[in-house]
mmCIF file of the N, C-alpha and C atoms, coordinates in Angstrom:
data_MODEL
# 
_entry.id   MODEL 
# 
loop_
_atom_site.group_PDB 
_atom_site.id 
_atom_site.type_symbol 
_atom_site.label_atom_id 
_atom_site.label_alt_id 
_atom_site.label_comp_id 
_atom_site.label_asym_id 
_atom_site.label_entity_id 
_atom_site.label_seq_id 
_atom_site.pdbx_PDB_ins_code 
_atom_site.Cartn_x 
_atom_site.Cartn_y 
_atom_site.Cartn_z 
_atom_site.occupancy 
_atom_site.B_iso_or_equiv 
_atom_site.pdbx_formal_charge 
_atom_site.auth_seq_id 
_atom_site.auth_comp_id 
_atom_site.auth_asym_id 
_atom_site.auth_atom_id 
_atom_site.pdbx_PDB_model_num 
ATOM 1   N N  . UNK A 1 1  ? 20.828  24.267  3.321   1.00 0.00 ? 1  UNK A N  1 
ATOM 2   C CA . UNK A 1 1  ? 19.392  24.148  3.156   1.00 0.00 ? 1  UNK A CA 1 
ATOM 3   C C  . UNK A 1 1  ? 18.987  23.413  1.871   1.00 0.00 ? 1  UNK A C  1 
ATOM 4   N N  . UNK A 1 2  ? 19.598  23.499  0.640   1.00 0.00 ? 2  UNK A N  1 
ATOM 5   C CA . UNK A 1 2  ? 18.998  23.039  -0.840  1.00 0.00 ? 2  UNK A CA 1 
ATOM 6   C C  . UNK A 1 2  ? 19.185  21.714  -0.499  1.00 0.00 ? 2  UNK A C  1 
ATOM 7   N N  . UNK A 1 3  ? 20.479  20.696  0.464   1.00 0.00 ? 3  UNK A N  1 
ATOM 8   C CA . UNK A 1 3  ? 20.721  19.515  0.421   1.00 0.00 ? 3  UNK A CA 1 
ATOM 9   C C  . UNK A 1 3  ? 19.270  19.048  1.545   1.00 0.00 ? 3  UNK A C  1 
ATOM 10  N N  . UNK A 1 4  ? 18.280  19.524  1.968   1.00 0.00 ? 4  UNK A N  1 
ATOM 11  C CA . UNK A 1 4  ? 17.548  19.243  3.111   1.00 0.00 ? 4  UNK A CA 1 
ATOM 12  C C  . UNK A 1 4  ? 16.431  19.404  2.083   1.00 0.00 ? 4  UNK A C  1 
ATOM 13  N N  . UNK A 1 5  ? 16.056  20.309  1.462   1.00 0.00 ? 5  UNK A N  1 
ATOM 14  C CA . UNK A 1 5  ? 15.015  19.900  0.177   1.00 0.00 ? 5  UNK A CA 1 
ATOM 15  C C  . UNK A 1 5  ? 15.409  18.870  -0.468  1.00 0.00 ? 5  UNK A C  1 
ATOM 16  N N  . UNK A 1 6  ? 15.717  18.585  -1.008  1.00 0.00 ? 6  UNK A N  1 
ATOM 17  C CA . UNK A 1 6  ? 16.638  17.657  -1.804  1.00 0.00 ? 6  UNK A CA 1 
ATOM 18  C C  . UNK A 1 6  ? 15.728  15.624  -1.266  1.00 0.00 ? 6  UNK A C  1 
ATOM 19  N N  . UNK A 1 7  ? 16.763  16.130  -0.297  1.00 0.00 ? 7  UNK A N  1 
ATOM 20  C CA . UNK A 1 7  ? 16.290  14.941  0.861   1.00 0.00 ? 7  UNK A CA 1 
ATOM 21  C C  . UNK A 1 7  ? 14.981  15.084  0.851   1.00 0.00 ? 7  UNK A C  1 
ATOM 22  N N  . UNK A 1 8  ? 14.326  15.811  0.986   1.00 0.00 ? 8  UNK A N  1 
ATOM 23  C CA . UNK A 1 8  ? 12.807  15.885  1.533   1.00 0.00 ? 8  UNK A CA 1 
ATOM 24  C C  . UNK A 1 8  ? 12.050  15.642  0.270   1.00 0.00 ? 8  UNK A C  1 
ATOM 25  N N  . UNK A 1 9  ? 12.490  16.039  -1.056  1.00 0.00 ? 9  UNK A N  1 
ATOM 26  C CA . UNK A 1 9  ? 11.642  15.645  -2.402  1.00 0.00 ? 9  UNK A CA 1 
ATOM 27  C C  . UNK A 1 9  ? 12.355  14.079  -2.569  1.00 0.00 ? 9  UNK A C  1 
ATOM 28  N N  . UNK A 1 10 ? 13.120  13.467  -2.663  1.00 0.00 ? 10 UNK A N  1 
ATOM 29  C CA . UNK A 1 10 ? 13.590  12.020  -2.814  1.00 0.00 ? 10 UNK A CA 1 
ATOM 30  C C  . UNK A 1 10 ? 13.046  11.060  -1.777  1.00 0.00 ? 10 UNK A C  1 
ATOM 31  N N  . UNK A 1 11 ? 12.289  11.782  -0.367  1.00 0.00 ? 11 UNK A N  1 
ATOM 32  C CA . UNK A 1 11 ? 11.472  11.186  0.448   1.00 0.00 ? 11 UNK A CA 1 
ATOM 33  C C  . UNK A 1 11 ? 10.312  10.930  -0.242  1.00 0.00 ? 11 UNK A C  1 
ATOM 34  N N  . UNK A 1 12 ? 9.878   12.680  -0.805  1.00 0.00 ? 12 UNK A N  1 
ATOM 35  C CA . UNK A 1 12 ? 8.537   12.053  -1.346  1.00 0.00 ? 12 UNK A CA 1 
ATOM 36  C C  . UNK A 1 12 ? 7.906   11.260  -2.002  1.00 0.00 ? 12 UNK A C  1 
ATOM 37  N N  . UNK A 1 13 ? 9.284   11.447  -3.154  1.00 0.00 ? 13 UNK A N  1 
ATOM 38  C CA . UNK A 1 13 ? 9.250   10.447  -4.574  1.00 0.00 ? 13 UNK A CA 1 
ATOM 39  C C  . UNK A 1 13 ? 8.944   9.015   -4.106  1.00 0.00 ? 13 UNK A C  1 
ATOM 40  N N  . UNK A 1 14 ? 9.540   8.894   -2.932  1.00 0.00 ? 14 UNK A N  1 
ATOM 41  C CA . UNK A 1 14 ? 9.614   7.100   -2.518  1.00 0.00 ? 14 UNK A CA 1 
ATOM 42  C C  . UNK A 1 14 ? 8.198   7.087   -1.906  1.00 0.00 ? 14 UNK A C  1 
ATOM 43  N N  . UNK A 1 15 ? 7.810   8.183   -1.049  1.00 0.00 ? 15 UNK A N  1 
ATOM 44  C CA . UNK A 1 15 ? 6.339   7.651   -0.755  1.00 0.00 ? 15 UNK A CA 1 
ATOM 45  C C  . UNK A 1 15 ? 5.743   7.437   -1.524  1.00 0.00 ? 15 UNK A C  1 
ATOM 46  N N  . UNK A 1 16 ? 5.341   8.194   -2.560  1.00 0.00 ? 16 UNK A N  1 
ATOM 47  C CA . UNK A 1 16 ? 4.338   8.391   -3.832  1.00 0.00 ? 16 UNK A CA 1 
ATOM 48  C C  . UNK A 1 16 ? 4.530   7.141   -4.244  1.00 0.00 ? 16 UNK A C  1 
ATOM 49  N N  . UNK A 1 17 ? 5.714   6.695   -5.148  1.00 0.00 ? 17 UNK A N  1 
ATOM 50  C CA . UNK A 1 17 ? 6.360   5.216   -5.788  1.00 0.00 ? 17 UNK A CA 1 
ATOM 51  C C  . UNK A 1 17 ? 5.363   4.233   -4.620  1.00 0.00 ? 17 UNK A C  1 
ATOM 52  N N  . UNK A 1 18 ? 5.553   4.004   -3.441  1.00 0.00 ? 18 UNK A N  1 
ATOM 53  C CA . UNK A 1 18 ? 5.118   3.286   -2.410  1.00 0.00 ? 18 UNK A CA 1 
ATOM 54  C C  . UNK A 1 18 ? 3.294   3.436   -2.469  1.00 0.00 ? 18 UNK A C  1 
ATOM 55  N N  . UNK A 1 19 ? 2.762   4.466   -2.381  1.00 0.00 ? 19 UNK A N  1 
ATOM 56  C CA . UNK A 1 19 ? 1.668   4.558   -2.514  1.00 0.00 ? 19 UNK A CA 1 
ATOM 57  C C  . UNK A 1 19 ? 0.987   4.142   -3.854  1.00 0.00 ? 19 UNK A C  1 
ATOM 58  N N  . UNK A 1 20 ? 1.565   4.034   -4.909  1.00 0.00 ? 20 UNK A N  1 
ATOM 59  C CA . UNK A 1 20 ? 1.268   3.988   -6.244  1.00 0.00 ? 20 UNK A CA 1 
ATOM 60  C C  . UNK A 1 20 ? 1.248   2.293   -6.195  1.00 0.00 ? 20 UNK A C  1 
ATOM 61  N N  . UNK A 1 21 ? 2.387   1.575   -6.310  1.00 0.00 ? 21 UNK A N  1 
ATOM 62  C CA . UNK A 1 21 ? 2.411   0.675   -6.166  1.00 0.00 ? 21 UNK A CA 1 
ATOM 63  C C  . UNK A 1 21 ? 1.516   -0.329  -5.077  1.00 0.00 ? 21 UNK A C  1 
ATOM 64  N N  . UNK A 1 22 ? 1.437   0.047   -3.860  1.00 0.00 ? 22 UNK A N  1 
ATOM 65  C CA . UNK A 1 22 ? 0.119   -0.303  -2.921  1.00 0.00 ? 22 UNK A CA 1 
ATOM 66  C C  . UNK A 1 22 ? -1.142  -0.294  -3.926  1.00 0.00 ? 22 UNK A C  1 
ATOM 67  N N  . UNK A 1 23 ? -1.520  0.954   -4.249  1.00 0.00 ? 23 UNK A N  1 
ATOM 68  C CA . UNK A 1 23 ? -2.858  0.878   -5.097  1.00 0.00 ? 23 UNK A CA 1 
ATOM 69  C C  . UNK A 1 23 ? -3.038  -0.010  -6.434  1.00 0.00 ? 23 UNK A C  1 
ATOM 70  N N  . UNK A 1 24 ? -1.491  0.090   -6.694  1.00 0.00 ? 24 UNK A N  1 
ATOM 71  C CA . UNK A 1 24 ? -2.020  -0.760  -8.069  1.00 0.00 ? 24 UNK A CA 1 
ATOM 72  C C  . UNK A 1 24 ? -1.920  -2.870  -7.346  1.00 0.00 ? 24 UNK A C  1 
ATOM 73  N N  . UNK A 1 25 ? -1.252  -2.594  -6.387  1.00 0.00 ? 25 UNK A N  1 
ATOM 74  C CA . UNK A 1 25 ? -1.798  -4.293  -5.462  1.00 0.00 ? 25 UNK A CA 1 
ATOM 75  C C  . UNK A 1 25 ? -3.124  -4.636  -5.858  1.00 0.00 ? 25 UNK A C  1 
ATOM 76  N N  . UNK A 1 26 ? -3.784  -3.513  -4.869  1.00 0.00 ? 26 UNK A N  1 
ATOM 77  C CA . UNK A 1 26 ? -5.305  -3.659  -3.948  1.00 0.00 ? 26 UNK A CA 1 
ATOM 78  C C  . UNK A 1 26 ? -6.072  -3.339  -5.288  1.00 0.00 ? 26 UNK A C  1 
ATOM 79  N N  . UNK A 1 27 ? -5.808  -2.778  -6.412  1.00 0.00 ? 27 UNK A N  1 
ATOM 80  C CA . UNK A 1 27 ? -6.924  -3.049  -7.694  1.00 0.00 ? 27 UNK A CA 1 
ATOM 81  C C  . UNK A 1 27 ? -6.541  -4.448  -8.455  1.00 0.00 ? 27 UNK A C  1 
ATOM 82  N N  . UNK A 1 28 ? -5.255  -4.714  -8.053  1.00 0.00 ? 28 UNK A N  1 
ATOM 83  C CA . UNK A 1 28 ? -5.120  -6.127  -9.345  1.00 0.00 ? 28 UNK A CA 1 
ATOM 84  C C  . UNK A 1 28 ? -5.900  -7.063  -7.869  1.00 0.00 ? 28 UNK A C  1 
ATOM 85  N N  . UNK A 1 29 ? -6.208  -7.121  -6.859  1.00 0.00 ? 29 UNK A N  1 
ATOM 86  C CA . UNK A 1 29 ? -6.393  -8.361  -6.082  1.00 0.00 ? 29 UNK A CA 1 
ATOM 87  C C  . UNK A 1 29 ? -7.747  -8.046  -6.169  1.00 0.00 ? 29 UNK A C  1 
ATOM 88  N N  . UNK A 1 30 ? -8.501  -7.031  -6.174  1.00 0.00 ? 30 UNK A N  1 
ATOM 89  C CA . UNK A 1 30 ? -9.957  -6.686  -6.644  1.00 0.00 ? 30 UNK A CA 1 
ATOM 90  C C  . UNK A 1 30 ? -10.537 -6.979  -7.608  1.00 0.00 ? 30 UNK A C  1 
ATOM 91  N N  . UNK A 1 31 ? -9.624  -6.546  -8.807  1.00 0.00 ? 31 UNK A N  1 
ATOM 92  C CA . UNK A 1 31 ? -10.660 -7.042  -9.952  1.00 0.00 ? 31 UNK A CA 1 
ATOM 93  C C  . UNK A 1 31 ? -10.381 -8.605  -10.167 1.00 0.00 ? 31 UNK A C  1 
ATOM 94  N N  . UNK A 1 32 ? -9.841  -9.220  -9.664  1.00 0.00 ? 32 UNK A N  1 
ATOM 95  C CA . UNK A 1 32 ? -9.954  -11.069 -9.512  1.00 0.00 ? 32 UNK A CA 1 
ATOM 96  C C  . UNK A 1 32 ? -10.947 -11.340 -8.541  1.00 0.00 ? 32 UNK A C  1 
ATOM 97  N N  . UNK A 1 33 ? -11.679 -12.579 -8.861  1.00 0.00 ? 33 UNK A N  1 
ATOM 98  C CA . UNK A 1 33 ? -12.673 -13.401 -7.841  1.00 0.00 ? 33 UNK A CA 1 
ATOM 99  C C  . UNK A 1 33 ? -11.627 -13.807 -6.863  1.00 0.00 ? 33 UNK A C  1 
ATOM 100 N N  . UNK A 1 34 ? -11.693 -13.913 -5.559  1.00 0.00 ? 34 UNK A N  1 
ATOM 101 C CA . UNK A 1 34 ? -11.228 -14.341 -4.389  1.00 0.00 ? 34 UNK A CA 1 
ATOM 102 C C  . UNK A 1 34 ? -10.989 -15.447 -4.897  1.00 0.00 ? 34 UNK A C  1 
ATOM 103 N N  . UNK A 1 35 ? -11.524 -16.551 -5.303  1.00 0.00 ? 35 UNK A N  1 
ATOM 104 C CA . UNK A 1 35 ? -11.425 -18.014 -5.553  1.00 0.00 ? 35 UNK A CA 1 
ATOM 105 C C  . UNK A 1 35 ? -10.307 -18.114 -6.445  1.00 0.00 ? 35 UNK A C  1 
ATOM 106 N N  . UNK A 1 36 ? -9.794  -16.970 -7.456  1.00 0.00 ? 36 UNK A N  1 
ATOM 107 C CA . UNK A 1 36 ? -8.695  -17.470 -8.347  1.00 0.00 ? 36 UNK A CA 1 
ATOM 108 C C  . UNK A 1 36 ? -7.385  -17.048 -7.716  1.00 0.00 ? 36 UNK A C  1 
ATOM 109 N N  . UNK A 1 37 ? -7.836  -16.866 -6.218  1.00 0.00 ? 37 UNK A N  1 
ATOM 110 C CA . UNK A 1 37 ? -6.349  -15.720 -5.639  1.00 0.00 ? 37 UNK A CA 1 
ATOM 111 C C  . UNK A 1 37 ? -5.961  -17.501 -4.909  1.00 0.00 ? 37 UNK A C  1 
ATOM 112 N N  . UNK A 1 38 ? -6.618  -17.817 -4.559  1.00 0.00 ? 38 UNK A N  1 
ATOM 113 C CA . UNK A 1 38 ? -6.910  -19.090 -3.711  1.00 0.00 ? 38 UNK A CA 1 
ATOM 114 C C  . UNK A 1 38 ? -5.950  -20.354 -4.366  1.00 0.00 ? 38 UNK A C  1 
ATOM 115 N N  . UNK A 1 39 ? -5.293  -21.265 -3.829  1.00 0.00 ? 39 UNK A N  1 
ATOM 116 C CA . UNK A 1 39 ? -4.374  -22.495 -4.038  1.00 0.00 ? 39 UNK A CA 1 
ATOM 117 C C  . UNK A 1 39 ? -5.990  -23.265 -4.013  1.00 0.00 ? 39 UNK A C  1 
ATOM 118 N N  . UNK A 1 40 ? -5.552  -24.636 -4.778  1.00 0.00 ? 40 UNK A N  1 
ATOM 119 C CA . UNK A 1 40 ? -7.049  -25.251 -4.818  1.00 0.00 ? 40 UNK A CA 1 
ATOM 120 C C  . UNK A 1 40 ? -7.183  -26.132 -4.409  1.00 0.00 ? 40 UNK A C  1 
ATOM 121 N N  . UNK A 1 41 ? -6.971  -26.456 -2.907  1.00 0.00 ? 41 UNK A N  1 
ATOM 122 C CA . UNK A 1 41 ? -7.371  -27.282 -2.215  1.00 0.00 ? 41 UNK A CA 1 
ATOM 123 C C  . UNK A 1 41 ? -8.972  -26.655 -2.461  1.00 0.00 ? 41 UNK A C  1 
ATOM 124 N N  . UNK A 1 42 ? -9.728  -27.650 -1.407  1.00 0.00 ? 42 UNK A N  1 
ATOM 125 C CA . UNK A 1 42 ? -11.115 -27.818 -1.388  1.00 0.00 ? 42 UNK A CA 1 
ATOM 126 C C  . UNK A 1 42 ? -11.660 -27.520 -0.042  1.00 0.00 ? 42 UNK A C  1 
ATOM 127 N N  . UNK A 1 43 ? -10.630 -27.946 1.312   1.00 0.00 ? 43 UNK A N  1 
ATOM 128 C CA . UNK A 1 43 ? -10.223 -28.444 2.377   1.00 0.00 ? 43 UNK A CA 1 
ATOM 129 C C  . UNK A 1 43 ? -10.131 -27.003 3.206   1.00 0.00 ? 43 UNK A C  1 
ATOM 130 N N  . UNK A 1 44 ? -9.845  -27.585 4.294   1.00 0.00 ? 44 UNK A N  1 
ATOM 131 C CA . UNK A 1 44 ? -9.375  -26.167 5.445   1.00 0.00 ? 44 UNK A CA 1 
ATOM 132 C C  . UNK A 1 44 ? -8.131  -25.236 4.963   1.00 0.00 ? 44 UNK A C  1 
ATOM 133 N N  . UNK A 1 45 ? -7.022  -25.875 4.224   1.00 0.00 ? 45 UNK A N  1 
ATOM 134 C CA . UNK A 1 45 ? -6.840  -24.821 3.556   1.00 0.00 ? 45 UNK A CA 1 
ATOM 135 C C  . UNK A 1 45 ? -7.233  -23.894 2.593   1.00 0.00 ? 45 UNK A C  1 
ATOM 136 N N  . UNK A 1 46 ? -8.065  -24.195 2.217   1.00 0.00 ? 46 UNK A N  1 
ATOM 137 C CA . UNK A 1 46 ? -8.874  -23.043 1.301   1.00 0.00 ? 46 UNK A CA 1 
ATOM 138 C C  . UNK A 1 46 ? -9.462  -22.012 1.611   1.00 0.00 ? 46 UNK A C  1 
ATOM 139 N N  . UNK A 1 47 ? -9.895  -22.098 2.919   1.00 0.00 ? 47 UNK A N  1 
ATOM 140 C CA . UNK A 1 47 ? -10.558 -21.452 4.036   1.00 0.00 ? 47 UNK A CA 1 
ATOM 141 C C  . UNK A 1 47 ? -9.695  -20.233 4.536   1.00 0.00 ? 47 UNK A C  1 
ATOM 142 N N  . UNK A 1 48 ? -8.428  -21.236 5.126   1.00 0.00 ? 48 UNK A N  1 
ATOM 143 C CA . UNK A 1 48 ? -6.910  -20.375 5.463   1.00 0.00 ? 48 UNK A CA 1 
ATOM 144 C C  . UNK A 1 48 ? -6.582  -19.449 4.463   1.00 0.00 ? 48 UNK A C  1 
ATOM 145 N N  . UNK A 1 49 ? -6.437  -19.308 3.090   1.00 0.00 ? 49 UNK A N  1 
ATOM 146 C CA . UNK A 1 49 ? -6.285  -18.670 1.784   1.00 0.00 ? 49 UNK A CA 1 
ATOM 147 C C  . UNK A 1 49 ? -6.416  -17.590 2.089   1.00 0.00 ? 49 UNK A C  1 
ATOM 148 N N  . UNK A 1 50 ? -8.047  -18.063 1.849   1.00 0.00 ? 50 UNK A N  1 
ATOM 149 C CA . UNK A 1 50 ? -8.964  -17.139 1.547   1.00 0.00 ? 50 UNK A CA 1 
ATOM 150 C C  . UNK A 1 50 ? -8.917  -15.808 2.850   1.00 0.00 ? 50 UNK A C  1 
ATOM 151 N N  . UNK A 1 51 ? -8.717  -16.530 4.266   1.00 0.00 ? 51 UNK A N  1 
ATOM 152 C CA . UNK A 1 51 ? -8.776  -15.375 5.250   1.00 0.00 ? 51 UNK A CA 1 
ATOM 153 C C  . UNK A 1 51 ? -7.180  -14.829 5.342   1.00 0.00 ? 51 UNK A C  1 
ATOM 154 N N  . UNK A 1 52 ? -6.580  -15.679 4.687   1.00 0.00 ? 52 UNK A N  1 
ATOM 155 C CA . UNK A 1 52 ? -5.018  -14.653 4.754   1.00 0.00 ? 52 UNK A CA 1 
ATOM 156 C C  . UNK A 1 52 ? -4.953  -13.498 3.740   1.00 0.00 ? 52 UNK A C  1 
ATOM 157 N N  . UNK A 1 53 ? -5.775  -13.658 2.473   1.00 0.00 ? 53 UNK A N  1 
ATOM 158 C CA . UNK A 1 53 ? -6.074  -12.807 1.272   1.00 0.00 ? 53 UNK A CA 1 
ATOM 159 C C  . UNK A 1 53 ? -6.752  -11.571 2.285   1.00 0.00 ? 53 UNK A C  1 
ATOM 160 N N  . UNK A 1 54 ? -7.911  -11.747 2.685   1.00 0.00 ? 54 UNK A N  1 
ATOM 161 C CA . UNK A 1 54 ? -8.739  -10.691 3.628   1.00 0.00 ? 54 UNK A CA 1 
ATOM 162 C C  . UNK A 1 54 ? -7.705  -10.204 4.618   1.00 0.00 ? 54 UNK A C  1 
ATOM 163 N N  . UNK A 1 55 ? -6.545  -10.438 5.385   1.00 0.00 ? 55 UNK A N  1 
ATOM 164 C CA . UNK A 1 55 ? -6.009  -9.899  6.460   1.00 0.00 ? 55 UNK A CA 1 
ATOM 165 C C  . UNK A 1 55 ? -4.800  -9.027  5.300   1.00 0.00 ? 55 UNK A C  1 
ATOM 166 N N  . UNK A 1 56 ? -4.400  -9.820  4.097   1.00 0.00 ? 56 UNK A N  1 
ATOM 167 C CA . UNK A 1 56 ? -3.693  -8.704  3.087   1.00 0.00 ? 56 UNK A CA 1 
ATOM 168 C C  . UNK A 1 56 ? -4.427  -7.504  2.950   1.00 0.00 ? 56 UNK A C  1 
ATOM 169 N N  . UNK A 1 57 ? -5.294  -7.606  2.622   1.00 0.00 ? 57 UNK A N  1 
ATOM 170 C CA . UNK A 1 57 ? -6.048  -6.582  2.290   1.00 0.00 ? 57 UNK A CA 1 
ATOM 171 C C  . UNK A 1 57 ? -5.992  -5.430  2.907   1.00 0.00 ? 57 UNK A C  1 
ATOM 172 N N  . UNK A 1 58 ? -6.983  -5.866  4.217   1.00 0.00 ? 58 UNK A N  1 
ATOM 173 C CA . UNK A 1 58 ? -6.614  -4.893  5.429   1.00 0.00 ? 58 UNK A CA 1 
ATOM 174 C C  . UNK A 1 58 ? -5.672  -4.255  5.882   1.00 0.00 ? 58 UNK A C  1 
ATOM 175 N N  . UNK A 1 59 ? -4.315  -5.205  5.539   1.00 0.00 ? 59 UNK A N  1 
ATOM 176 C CA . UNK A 1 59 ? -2.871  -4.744  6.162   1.00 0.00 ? 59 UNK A CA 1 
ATOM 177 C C  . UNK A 1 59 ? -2.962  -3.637  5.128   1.00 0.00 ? 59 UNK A C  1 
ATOM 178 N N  . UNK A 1 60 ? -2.827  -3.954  3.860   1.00 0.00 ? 60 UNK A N  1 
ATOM 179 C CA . UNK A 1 60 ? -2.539  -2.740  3.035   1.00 0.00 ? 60 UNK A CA 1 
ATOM 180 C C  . UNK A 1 60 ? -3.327  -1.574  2.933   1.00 0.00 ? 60 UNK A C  1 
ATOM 181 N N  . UNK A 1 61 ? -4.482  -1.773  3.027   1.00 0.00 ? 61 UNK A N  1 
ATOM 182 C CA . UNK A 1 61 ? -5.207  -1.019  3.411   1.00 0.00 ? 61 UNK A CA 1 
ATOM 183 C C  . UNK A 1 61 ? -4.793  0.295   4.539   1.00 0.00 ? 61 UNK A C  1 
ATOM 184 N N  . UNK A 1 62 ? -4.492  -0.086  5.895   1.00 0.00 ? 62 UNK A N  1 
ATOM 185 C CA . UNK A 1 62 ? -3.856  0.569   6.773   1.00 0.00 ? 62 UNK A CA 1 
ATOM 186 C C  . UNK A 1 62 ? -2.576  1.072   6.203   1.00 0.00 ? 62 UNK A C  1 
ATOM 187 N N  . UNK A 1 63 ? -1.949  0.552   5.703   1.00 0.00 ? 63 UNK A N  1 
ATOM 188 C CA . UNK A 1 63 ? -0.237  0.583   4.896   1.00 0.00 ? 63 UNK A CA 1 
ATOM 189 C C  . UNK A 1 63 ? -0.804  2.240   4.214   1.00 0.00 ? 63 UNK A C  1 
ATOM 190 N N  . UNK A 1 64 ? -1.719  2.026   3.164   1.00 0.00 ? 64 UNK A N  1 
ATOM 191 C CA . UNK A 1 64 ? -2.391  3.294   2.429   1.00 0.00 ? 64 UNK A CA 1 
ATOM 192 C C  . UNK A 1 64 ? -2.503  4.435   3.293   1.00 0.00 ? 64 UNK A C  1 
ATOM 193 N N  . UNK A 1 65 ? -3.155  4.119   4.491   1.00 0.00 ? 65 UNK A N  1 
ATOM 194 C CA . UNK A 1 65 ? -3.944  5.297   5.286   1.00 0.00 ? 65 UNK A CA 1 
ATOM 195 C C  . UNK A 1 65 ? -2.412  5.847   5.844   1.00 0.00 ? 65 UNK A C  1 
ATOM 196 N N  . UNK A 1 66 ? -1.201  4.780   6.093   1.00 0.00 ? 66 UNK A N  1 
ATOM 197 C CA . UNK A 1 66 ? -0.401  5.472   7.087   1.00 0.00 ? 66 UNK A CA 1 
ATOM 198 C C  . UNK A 1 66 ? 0.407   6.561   5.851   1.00 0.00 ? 66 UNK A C  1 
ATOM 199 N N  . UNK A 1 67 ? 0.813   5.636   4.727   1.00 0.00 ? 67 UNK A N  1 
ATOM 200 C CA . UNK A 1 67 ? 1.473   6.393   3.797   1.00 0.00 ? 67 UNK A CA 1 
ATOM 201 C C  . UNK A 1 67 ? 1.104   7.870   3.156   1.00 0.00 ? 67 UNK A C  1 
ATOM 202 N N  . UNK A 1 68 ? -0.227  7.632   2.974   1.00 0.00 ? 68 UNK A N  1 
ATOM 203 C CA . UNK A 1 68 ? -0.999  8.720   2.868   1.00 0.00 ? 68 UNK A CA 1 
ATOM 204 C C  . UNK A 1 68 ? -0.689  9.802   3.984   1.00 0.00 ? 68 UNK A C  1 
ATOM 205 N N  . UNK A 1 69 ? -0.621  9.780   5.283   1.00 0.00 ? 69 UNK A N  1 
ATOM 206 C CA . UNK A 1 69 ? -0.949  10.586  6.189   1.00 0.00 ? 69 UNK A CA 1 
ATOM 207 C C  . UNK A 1 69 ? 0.634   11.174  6.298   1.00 0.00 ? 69 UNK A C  1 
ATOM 208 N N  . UNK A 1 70 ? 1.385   10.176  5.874   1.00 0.00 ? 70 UNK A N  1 
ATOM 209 C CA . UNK A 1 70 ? 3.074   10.787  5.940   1.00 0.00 ? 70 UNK A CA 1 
ATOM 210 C C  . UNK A 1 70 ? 3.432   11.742  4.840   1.00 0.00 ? 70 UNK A C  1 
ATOM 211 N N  . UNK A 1 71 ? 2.935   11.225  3.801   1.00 0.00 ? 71 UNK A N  1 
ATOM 212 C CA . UNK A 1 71 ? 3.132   12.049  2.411   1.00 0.00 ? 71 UNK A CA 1 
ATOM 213 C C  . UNK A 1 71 ? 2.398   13.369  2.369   1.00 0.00 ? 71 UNK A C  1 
ATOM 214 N N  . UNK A 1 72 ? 1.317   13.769  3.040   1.00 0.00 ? 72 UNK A N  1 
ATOM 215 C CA . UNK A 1 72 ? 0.714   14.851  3.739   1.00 0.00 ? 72 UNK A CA 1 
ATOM 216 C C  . UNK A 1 72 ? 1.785   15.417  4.495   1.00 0.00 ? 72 UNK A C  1 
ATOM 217 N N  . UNK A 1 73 ? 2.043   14.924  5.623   1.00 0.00 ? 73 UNK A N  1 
ATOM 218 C CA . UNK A 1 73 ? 2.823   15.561  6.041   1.00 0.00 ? 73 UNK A CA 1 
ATOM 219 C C  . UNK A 1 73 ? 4.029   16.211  5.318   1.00 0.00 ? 73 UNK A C  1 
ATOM 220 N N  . UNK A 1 74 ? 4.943   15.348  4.806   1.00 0.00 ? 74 UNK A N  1 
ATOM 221 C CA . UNK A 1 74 ? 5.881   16.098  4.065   1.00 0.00 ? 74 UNK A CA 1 
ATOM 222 C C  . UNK A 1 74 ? 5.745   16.798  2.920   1.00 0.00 ? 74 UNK A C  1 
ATOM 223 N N  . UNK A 1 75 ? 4.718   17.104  2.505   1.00 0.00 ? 75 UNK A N  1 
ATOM 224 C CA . UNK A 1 75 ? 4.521   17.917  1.987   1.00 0.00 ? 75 UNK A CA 1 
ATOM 225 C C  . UNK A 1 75 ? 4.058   19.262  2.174   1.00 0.00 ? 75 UNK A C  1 
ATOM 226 N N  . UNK A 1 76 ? 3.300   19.552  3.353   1.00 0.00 ? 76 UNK A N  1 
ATOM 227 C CA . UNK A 1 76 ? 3.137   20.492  4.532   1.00 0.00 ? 76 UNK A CA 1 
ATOM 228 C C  . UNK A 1 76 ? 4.533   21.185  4.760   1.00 0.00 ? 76 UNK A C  1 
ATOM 229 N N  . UNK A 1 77 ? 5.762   20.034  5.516   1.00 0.00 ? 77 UNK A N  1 
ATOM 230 C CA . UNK A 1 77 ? 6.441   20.471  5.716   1.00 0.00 ? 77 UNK A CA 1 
ATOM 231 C C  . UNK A 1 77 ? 7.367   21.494  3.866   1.00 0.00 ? 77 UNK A C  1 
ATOM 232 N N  . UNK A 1 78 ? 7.366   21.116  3.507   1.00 0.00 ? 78 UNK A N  1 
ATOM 233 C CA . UNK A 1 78 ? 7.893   21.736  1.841   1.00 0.00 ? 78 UNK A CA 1 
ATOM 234 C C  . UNK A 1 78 ? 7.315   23.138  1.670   1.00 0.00 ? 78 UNK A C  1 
ATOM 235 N N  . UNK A 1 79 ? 5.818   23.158  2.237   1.00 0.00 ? 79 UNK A N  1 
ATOM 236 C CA . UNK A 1 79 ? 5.412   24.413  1.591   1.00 0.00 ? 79 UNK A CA 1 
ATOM 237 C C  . UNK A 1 79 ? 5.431   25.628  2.783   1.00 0.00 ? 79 UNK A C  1 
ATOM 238 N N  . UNK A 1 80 ? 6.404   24.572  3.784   1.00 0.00 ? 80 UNK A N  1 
ATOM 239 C CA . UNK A 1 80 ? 6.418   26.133  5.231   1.00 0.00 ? 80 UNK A CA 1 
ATOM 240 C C  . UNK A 1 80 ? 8.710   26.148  4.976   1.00 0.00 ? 80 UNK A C  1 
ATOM 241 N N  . UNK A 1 81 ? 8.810   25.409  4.268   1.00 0.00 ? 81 UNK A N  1 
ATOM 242 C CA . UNK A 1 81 ? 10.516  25.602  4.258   1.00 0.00 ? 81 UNK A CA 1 
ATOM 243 C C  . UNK A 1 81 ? 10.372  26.633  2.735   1.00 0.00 ? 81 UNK A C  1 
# 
């Protein structure tokens, strides 16, 4: 049993690390203007950038909600073992 805690706190550690790191992404890409995240064309790629920056976002965004909802969980599970 102690080697199955064990496992289960070195899970957490990596979610947390994972979640921590996600958040500190999505505040460094926030507190920049979109335009300095951007390559400087002028052109249709700039456009492209800019909506691949917005689909990052989102991805991580979801990335947060799932990590979040796992790290809940195992931690649930910790306080019924």
């Amino acid at each position: 049993m102690p080697d199955i805690q064990k496992d289960e706190q070195i899970i957490a550690d990596g979610l947390q690390k994972q979640l921590d790191e996600l958040r500190e992404i999505i505040a460094r890409m926030n507190s920049k203007p979109l335009q300095e995240q951007t390559v400087s064309s002028k052109d249709a790629d700039d456009a492209k950038t800019k909506e691949e920056i917005q689909k990052l976002n989102i991805r991580i965004s979801h990335l947060l909600r799932a990590l979040d909802a796992k790290d809940a969980l195992i931690k649930d599970l910790e306080t019924r073992s």
